[in-house]
One Martini backbone bead per residue (centre of mass of N, CA, C, O) as a GRO file, in nm:
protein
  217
    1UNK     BB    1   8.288  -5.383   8.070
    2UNK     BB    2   8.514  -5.500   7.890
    3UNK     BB    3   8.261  -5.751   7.787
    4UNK     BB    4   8.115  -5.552   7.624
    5UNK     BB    5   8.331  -5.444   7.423
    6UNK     BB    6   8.370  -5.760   7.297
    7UNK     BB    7   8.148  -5.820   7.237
    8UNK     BB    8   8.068  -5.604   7.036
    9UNK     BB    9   8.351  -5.625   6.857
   10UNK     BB   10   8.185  -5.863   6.717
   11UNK     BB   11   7.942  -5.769   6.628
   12UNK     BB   12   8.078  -5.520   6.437
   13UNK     BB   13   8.217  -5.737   6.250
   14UNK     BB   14   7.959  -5.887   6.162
   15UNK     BB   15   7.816  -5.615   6.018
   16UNK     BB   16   8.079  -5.551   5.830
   17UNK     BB   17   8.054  -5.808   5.689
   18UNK     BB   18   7.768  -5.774   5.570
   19UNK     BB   19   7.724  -5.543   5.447
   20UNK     BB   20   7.964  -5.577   5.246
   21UNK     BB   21   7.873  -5.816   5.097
   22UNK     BB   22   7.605  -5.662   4.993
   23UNK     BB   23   7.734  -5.414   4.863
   24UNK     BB   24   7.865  -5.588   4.665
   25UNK     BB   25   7.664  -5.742   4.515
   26UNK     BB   26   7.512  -5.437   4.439
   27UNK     BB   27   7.741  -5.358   4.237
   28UNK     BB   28   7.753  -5.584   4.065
   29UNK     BB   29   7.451  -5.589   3.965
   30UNK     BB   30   7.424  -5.300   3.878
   31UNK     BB   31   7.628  -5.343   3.667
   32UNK     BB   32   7.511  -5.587   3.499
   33UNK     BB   33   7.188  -5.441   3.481
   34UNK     BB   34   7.195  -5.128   3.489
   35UNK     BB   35   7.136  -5.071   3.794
   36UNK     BB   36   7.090  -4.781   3.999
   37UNK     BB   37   6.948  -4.900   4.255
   38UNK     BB   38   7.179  -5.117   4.325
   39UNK     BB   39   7.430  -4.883   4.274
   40UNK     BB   40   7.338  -4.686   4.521
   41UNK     BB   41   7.263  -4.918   4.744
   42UNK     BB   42   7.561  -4.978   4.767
   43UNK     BB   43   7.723  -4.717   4.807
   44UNK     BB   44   7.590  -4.656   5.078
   45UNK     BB   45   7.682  -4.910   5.212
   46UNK     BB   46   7.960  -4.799   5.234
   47UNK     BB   47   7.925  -4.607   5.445
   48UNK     BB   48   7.854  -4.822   5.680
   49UNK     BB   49   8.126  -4.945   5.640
   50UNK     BB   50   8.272  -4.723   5.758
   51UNK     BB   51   8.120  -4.644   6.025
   52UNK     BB   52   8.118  -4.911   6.166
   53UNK     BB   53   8.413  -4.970   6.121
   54UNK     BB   54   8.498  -4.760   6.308
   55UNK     BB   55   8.368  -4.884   6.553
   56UNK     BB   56   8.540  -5.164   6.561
   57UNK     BB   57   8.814  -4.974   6.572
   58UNK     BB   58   8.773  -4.898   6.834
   59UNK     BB   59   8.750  -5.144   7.027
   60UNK     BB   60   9.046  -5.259   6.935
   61UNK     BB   61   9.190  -5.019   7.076
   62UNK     BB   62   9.077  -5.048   7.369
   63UNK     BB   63   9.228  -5.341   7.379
   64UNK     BB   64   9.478  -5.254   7.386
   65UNK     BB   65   9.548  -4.986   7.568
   66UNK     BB   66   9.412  -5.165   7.835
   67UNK     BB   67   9.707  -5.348   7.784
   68UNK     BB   68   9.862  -5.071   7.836
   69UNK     BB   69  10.072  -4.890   8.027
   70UNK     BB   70  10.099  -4.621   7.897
   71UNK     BB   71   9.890  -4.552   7.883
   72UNK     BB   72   9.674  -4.282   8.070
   73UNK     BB   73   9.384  -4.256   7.923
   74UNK     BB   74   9.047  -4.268   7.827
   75UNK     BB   75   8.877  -4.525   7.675
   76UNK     BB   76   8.610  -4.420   7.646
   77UNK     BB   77   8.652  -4.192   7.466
   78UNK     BB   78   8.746  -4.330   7.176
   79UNK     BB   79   8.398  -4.393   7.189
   80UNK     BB   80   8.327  -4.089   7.129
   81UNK     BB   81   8.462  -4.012   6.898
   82UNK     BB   82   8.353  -4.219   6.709
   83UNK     BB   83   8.074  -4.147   6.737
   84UNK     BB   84   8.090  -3.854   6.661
   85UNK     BB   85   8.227  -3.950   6.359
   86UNK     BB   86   7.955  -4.110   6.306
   87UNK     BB   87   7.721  -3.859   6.306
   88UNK     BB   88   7.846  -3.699   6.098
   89UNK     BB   89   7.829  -3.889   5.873
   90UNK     BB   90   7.491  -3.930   5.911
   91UNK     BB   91   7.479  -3.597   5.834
   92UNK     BB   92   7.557  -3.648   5.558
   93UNK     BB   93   7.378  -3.827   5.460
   94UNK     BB   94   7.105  -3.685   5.507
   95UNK     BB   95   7.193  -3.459   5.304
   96UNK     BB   96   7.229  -3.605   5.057
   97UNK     BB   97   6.960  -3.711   5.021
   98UNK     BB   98   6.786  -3.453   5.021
   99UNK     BB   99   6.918  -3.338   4.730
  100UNK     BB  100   6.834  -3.575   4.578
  101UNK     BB  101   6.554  -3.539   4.610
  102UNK     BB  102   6.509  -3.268   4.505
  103UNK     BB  103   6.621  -3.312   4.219
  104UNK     BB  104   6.398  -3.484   4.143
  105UNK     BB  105   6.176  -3.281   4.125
  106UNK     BB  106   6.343  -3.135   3.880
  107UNK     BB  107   6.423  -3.474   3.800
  108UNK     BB  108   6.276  -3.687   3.665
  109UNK     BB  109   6.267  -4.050   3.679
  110UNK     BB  110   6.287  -4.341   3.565
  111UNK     BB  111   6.155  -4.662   3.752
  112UNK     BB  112   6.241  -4.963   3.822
  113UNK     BB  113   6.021  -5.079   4.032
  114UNK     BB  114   6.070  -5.373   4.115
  115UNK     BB  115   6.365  -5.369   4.133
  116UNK     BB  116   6.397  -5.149   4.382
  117UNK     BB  117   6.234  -5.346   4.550
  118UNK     BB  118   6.432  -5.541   4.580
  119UNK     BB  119   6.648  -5.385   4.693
  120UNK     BB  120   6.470  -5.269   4.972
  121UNK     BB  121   6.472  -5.546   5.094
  122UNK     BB  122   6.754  -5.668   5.068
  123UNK     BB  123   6.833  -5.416   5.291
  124UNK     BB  124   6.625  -5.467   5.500
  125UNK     BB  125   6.698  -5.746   5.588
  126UNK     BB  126   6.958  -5.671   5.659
  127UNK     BB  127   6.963  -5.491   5.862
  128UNK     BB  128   6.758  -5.622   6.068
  129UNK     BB  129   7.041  -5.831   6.129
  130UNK     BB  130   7.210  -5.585   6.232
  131UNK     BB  131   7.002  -5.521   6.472
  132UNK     BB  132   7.029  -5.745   6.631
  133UNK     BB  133   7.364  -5.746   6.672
  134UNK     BB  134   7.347  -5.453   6.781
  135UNK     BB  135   7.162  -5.488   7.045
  136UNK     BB  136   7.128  -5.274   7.355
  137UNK     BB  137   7.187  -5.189   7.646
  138UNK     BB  138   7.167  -4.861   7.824
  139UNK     BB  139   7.352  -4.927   8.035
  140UNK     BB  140   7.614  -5.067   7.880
  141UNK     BB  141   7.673  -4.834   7.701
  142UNK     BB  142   7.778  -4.660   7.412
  143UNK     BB  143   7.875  -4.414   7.152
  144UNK     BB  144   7.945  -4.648   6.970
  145UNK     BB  145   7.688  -4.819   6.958
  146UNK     BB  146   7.496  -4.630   6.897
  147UNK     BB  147   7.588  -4.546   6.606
  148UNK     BB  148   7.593  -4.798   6.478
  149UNK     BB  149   7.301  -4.885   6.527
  150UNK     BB  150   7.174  -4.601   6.384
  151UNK     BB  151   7.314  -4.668   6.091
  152UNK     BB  152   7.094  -4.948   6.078
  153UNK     BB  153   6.829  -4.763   6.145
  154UNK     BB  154   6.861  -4.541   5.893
  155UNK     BB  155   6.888  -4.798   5.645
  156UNK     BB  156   6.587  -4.906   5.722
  157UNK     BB  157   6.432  -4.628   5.677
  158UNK     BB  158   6.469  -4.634   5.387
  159UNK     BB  159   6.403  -4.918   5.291
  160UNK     BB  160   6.075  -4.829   5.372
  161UNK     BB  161   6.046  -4.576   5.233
  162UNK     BB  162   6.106  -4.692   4.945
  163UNK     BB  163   5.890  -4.880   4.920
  164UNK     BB  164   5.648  -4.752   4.977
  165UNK     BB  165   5.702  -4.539   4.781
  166UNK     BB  166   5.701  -4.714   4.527
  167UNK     BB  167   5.452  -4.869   4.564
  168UNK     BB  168   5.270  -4.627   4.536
  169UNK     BB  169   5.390  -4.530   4.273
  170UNK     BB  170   5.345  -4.789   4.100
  171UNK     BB  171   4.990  -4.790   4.162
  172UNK     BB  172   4.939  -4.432   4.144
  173UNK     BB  173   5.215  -4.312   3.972
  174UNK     BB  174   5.330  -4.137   4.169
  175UNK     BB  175   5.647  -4.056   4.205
  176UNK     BB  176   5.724  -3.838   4.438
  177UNK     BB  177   5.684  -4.033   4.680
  178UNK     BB  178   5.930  -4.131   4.725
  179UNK     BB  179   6.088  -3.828   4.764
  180UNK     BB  180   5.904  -3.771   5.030
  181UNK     BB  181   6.014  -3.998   5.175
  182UNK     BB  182   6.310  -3.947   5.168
  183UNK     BB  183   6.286  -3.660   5.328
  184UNK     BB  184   6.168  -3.740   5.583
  185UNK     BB  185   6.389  -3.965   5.680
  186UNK     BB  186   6.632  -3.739   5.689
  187UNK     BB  187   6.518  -3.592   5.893
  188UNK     BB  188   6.537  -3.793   6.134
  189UNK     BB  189   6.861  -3.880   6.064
  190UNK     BB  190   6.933  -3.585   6.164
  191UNK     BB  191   6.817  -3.556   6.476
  192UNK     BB  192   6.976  -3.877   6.524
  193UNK     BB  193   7.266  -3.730   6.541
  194UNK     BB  194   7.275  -3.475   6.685
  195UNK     BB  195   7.181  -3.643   6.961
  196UNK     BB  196   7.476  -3.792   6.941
  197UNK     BB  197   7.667  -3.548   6.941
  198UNK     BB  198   7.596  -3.435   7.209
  199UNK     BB  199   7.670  -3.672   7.371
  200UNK     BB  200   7.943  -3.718   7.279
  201UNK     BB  201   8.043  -3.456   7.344
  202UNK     BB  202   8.019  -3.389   7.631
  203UNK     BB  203   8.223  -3.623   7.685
  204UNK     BB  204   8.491  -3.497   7.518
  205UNK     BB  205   8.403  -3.215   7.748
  206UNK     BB  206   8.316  -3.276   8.051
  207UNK     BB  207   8.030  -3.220   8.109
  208UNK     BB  208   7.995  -3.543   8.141
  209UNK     BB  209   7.975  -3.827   8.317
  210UNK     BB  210   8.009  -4.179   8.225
  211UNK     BB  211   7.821  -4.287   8.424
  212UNK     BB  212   7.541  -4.095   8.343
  213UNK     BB  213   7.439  -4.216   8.077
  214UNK     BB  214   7.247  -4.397   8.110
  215UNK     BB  215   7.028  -4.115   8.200
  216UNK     BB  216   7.070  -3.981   7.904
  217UNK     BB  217   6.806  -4.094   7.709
   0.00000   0.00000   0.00000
């Protein structure tokens, strides 16, 4: 098992600096063109470098522990509790998305469709190759891993609606497509955070033993 985690390890690592790096570019560049939605798509970037970064910090933290004689708890809890912060993270994000999207519908803003579009591309392809250096077998799993994964198929979900939304919106002038997208995502991503929370809370409170996780999903 330890072998899995050090993998983990290493690659939870590599998708905090790939976001980071996504991040920090949109944001420079947000600046610069005084695009909101390059700066807002970066901002947002934020969130995922903070709780992937905590998924991270949780493996960093077993291996030390697991190296430490004094330790004498379980440090498989400490990646259900990354993961239970890490989901509860998730749920805050998806009611920011839902508030802001509402607020959409009673104060419409002009969108520069192209611009917005290449932002949830840039977005997406950054996604997707986190999706890819993050994915894992679900025997191996455990509920920091499943976090972070989560957290960029949730930025990947956003980033397809975003597109969508957007393209609808600037072929048909239909404006609030995109806010509909928006608000179905964050439905998606609120009950995938619950799921997450249930899971790891479990563990957390020894209500099922951690062997038994692979076949509750």
């Amino acid at each position: 098992m330890m072998a899995h985690k050090s993998k983990y390890e290493n690659k939870t690592m590599w998708v905090v600096l790939l976001t980071a790096i996504t991040m920090v570019v949109e944001i420079v560049f947000g600046l610069t063109t005084k695009s909101m939605a390059l700066l807002a798509d970066g901002i947002h970037m934020g969130s995922h470098v903070l709780a992937i970064g905590l998924s991270w910090v949780a493996y960093v933290i077993v291996r030390k522990v697991s190296k430490s004689e004094k330790f004498k708890g379980n440090s498989d809890k400490i990646l259900s509790l990354s993961g239970y912060s890490s989901g509860l993270m998730l749920l805050i994000f998806a009611i920011v998305i839902l508030i802001e999207a509402v607020q959409r519908f009673y104060n419409p803003v002009d969108i520069v469709y192209k611009e917005a579009i290449l932002v949830a591309i840039i977005g997406l392809v950054v996604n997707i190759a986190s999706a890819f250096l993050l994915h894992h077998d679900h025997e191996h799993s455990d509920h920091n891993i499943r976090a972070a994964y989560l957290h960029v198929i949730a930025d990947a979900l956003t980033s397809v609606s975003a597109i969508l939304g957007l393209v609808a919106a600037m072929i048909w002038d239909i404006p609030f497509i995109d806010t509909i997208a928006a608000i179905i995502s964050s439905f998606v991503i609120v009950k995938w955070s619950i799921g997450l929370l249930k899971d790891s809370g479990k563990v957390l409170l020894d209500i099922e033993h951690e062997h038994h996780h692979g076949h509750s999903h």
